[in-house]
N, C-alpha and C positions, 0 to 999 in steps of 0.2 A: 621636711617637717616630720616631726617625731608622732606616733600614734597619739597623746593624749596630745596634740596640734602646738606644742613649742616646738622653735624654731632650732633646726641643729645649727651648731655655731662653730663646730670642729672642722668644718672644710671649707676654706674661704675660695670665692667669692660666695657668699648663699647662691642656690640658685635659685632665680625667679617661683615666684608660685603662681601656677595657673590659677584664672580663676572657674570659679566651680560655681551653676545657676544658670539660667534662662537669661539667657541675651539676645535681643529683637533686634531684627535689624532694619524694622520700617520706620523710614523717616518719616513719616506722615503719623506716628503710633507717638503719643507725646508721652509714653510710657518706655519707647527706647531710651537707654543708657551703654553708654559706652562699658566695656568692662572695667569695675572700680582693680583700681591699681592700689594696693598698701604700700605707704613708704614703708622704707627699710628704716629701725631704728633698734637702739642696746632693748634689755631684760630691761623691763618696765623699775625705777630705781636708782638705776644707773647715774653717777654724779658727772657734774663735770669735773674738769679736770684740770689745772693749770700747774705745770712745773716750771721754777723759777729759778734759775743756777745762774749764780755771779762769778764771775772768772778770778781767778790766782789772788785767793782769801783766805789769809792763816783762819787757825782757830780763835786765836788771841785779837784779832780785830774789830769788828762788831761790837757794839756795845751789848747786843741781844745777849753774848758770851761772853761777857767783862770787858770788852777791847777800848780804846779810848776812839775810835770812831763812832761818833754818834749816827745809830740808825733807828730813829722811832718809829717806823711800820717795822721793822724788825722784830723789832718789841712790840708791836702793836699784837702782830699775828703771833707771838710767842705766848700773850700773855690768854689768848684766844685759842690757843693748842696746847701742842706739847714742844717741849725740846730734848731734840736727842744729841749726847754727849760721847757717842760710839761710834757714831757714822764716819764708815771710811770710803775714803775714793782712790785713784791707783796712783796718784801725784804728778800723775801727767794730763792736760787739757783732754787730744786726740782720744785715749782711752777710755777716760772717765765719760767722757759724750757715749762712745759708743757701746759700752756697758751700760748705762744709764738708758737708750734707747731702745737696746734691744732684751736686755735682763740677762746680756749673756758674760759671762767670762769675754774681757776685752781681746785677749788672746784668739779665743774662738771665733772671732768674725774678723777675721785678722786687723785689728789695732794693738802689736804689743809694744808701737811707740806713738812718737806722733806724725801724722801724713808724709813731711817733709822727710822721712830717716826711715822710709819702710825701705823692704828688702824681701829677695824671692824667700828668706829664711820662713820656716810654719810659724805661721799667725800675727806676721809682720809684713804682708802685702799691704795692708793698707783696704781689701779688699772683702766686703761682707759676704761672706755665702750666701746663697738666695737660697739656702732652707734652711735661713735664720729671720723669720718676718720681722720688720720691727713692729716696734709696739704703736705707731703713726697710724700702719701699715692695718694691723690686726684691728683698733680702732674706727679707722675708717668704715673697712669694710662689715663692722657692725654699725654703722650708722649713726658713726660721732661726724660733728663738722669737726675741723683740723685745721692747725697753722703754728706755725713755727716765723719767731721773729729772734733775730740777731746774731749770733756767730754760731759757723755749721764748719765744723774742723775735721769732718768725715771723710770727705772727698778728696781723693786721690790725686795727688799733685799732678799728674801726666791728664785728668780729666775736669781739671779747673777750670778751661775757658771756654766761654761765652758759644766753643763750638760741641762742648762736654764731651762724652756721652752722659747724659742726667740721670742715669738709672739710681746714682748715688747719693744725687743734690738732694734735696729735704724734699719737692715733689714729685721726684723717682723713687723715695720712702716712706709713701704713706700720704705726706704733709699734701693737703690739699691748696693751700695756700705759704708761699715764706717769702719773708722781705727781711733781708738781710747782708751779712757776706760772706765769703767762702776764704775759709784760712784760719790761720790759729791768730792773729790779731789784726789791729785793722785803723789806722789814724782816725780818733775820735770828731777831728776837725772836717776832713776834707776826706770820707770813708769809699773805698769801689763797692758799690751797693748795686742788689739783684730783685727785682721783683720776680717771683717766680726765678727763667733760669733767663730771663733779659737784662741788660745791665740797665743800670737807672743812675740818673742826677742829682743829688740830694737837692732838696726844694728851697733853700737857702742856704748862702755864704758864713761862715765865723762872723764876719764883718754886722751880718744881719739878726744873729743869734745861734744860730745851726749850733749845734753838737749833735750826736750818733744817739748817747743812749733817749734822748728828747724825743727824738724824729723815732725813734723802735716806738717806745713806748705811746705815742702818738698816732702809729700805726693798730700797734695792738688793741689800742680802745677805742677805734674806730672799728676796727674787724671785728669785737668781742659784740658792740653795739648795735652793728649790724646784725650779726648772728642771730640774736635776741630776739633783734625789729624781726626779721623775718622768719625765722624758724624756732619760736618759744620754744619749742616741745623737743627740739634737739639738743641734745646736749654736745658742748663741747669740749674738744680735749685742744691746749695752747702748751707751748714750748717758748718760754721767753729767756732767751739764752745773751743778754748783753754783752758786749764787749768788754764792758768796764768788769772789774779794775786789772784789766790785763794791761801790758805797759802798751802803746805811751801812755803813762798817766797824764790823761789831759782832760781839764775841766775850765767852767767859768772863774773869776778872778775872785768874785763874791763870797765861795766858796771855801776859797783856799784859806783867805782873810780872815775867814770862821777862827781857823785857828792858829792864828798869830800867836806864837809864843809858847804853845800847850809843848811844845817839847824840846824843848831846850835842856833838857835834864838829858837827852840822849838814851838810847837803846836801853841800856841795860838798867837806868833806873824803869824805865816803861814796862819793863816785863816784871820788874817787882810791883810794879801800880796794876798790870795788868793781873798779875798771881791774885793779890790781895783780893783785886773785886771782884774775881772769879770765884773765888772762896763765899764772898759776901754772896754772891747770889746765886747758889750752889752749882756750879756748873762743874767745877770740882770737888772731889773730897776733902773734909777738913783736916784729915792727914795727908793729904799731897804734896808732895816735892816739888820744887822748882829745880827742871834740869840744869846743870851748870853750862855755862859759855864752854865750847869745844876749842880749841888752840887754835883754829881756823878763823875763826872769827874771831876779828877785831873786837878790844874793847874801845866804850866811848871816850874815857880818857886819854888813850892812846892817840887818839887820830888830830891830826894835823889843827893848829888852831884855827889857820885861814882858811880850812874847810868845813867847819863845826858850821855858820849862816848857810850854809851851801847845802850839807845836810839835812839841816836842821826846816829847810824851805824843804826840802822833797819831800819830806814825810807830812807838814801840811796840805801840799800837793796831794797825797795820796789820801790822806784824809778827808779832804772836801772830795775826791772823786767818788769813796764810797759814799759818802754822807749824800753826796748830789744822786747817784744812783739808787740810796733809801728813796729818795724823794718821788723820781719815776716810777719805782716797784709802786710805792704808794701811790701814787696816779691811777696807774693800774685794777690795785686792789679796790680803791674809789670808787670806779666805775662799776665794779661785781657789784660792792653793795649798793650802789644809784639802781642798779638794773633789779636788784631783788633778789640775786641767785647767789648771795654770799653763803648762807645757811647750807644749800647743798653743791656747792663746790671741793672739791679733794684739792690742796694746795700743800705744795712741795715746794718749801725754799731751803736750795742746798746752797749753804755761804759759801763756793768758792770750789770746783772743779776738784780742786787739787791745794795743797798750802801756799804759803805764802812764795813768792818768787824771787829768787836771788839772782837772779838772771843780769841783774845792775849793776855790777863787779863792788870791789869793796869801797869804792867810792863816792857811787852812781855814775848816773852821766845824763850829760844836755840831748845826745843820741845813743839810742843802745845799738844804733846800725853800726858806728863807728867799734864798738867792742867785737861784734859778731866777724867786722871785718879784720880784726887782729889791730887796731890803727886803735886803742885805746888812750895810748900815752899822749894823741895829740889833746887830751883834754885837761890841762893843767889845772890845779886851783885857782889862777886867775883866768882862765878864759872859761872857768865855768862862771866866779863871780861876774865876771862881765856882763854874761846872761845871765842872771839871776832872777831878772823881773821878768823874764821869756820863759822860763822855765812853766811850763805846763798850759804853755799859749799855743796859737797856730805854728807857732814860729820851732817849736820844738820837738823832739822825741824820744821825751826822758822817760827814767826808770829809778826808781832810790835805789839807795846801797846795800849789801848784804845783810846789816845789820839791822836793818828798819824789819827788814823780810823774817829775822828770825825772832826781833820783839814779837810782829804781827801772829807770829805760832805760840804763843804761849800757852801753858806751859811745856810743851814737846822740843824737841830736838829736832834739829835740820828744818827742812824748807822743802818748796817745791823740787821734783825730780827725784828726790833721794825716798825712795819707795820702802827703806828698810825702816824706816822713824815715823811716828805718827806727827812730825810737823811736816812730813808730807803729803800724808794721805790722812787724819782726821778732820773733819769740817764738820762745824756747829750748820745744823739740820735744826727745820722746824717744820711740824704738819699740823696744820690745819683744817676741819671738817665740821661746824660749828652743830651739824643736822648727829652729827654720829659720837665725837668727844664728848664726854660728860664731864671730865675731870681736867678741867683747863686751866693751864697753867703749870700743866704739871713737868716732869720731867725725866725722861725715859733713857735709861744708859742699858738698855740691851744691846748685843754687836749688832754693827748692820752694814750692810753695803751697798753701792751704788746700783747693786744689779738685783736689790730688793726690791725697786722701786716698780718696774714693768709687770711683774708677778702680783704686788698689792694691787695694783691699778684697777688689773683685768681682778681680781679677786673681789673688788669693790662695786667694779660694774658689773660683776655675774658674767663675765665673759668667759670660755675656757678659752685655755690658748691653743690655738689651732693645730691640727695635727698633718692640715695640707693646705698651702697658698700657693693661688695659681695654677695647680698641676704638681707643687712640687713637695713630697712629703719631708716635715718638720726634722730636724737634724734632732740623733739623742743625747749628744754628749749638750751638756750645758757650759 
């Protein structure tokens, strides 16, 4: 504690403060008191805090940024904030989380890919330095509640199971609470799910209703509610990290059926529908280009006729998965404002990790395992039409085709992975702060990047960021 009695907050853990007065120790004296304990809590002020990052999301997607997937809390919290049209992320999952967590250069805690492809090479172990705190981590120990729900793709392949070591899982950083799973995607239907670092049983079958992002989001607004009920005066910091819309794209049937027919015009008219209403609602400049199709990609013309229903069903598919995942975020947001703490909550929804994913080959597929295994060709136009009504049910583990993935970036070039082109790494960003925004609605294209977001955070709560956790002092390089 500093001489005019604020709390120093540069070397984590605090330590304890004695307390200081006459303390009786007669029990019979009805004037004894134990010594009053102060909870630990942030600079008087301090918002909560909720970041929302939806997995392999072009720019061009969302309706919030012209896309033809309808997301009305999208829009909802856009029209309630700002939106930013500069925000970059690294185009890869692994990365983008751990620049995002920790505020650092991905490379610097070594993520320079994703878990599964690290190497002893500098800043591709896979392995964070421990004098890089995350920002869980530096929250906590000022006296946020913590939790993180849904994909945590940090964790080092060789330290994944269930015998870990945890120092890496989400509650060996920081997270006081996570329910979720470990890996860069994870079967919508039938997910390996962790409470903490225990495995756990999803609490219903497909058959019964189950899906993933349902059961996160239903976790989350049980934890948020509780929080509340019991510690008003705490604020807290959430990480709701879905699965969706990372492949398999799989969702309810209801969903998909939303949009029977909306693309049948194929790719390349979609990124001209998508140009247009991005202009309309200035997400773009009115002098903006629309990049051309690169010779790698297929046009829609071209492609095969008895494959065009086959197609043309994925991209519905993908469609109702985002639109179905709007619906949870919104569930979510619901609950802040049911409980009253919408006004001073700090909310981060970054649409999509990284761009959109071509990861589908150029034709998709009913399993993207069969492609990874080099066994692609087994998947003919007629044995995908065979499955066609399977496609995005339990029974599948599909992914659209390249071309959907590079509509989904519009107006940018390439897709996810390709780090040189911003339809790998731009993603439509929206913040909202309803107690601190005055000018809402607006629209901000200053550059910004993924590893802006840990630095506001702590700038918002009056945190400084520590200069030692643990014993161990803070690395300089960022």
């Amino acid at each position: 504690m500093s001489e005019n009695g604020e709390i120093q907050r540069s070397i984590l853990p605090i330590p304890d403060r004695p307390h200081v007065g006459l303390v009786t120790y007669d029990a019979k004296d009805q004037n004894t008191k134990y010594p009053p304990i102060e909870p630990l809590r942030p600079p008087a002020g301090a918002p909560n805090v909720l970041i929302i990052l939806i997995d392999d999301v072009g720019f061009g997607a969302s309706s919030a940024f012209g896309g033809p997937c309808e997301t009305p809390n999208f829009e909802k919290l856009a029209k309630g904030g700002l939106r930013y049209n500069r925000f970059h992320t690294t185009a890869l999952c692994a990365p983008t989380r751990a620049a995002l967590l920790t505020g650092r250069n991905h490379h610097s805690v070594g993520m320079g890919g994703i878990t599964e492809v690290a190497t002893s090479a500098p800043g591709n172990s896979s392995l964070r330095p421990n004098n890089k705190a995350p920002l869980a981590q530096t929250l906590t120990l000022n006296g946020y509640s913590t939790a993180q729900f849904g994909k945590c793709h940090e964790v080092p392949v060789w330290q994944s199971s269930p015998m870990g070591p945890f120092d890496m899982w989400p509650t060996g950083s920081g997270f006081e609470y996570f329910y979720g799973f470990i890996g860069g995607e994870d079967n919508q239907w039938y997910p390996s799910l962790y409470e903490g670092t225990a495995p756990v049983e999803p609490p219903k079958t497909p058959e019964e209703g189950y899906h993933l992002t349902e059961d996160l989001a239903d976790n989350a607004v049980s934890w948020v509610r509780t929080q509340k009920a019991l510690m008003p005066d705490k604020p807290f910091f959430m990480y709701f990290a879905p699965g969706a819309t990372h492949a398999p794209h799989h969702v309810p049937k209801k969903w998909i059926e939303k949009y029977k027919g909306k693309f049948a015009h194929g790719w390349d008219k979609q990124r001209e529908l998508t140009f247009a209403k991005q202009k309309e609602l200035g997400v773009i400049p009115d002098d903006a280009d629309l990049t051309p199709r690169n010779a790698e990609m297929p046009a829609w013309d071209d492609m095969d006729a008895e494959l065009k229903p086959i197609l043309e069903r994925q991209m519905q598919i993908y469609a109702g998965f985002l639109s179905h995942t709007d619906h949870h975020v919104g569930r979510l947001l619901d609950a802040i404002e049911e409980l009253g703490v919408m006004d001073d909550t700090l909310i981060y929804l970054i649409i999509g990790d990284n761009g959109a994913s071509a990861e589908g080959t150029l034709q998709g597929t009913f399993n993207e395992m069969i492609n990874f295994n080099a066994m692609g060709a087994l998947e003919t136009p007629a044995f995908m039409a065979e499955r066609l009504d399977k496609f995005g049910g339990p029974e599948s583990y599909n992914h659209y085709a390249v071309g959907w993935a590079w509509a989904m970036d519009t107006p940018f070039q390439w897709t996810k992975q390709v780090a040189s082109h911003w339809g790998g790494t731009r993603n439509g960003t929206i913040l909202h702060w309803p107690k601190v925004i005055k000018s809402k609605g607006d629209l901000r294209s200053q550059f910004c990047h993924v590893i802006d977001v840990a630095p506001t955070v702590l700038e918002a709560a009056g945190i400084p960021e520590p200069t030692m956790v643990n014993g161990v002092t803070r690395a300089g390089a960022p």
